[in-house]
C-alpha positions as CSV (number, residue, x, y, z in Angstrom):
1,X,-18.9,14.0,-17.8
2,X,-21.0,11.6,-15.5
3,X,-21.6,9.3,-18.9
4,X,-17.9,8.8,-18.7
5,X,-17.6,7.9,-15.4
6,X,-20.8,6.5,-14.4
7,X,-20.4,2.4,-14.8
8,X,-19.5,0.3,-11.9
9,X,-16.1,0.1,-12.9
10,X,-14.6,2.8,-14.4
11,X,-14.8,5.0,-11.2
12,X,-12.9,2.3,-9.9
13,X,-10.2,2.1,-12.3
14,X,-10.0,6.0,-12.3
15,X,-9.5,5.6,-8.5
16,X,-6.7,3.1,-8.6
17,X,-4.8,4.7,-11.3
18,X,-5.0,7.6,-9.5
19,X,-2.6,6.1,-6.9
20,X,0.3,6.6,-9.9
21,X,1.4,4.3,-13.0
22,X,-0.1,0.9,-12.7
23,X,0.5,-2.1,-14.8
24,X,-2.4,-4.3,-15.9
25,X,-1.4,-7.0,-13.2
26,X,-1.8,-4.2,-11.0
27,X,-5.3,-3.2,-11.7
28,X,-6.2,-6.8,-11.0
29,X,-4.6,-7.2,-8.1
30,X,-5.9,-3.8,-6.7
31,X,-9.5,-4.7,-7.9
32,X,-10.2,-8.2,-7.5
33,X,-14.0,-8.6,-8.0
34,X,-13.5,-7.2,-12.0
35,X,-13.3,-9.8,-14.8
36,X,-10.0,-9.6,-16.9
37,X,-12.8,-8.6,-20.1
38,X,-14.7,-6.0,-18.0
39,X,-10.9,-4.9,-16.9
40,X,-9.6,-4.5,-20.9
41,X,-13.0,-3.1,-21.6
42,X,-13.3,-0.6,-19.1
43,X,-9.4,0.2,-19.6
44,X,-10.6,0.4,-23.8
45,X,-13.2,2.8,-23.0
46,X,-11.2,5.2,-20.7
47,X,-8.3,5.5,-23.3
48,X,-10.6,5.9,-26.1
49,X,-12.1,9.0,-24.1
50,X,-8.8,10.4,-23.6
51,X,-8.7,9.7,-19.8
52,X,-6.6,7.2,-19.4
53,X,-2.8,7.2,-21.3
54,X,-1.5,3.7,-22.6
55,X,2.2,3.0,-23.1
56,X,3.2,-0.6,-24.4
57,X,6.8,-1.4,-24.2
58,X,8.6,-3.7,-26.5
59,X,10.1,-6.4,-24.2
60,X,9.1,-9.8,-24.0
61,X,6.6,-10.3,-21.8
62,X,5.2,-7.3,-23.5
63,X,4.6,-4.6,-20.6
64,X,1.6,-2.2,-20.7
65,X,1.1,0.7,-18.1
66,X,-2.0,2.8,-17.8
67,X,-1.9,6.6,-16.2
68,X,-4.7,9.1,-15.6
């Protein structure tokens, strides 16, 4: 479990997300030392461990929100 967690930024991420939905905006806002690519990679990493839940909708801008 600690391998999943364990990088600078995904505790982070897991923290703010915790708060409720968050839109990637969000997640900057809430986290501004983070680089928009550690940001996508991070958020990558946490969905692709089942951890994090991704929903894109089909509007224009597209809209993406991220929950635990």
């Amino acid at each position: 479990m600690f391998d999943l967690i364990g990088d600078r930024w995904t505790s982070t991420v897991l923290f703010v997300i915790g708060d409720g939905v968050k839109r990637y905006s969000d997640l900057q806002r809430q986290i501004p030392d983070v680089t928009k690519k550690m940001l996508t990679q991070t958020l990558r990493s946490l969905e692709n461990d089942g951890l994090v839940e991704r929903t894109v909708y089909p509007v224009v801008p597209p809209k993406t929100e991220y929950r635990l």
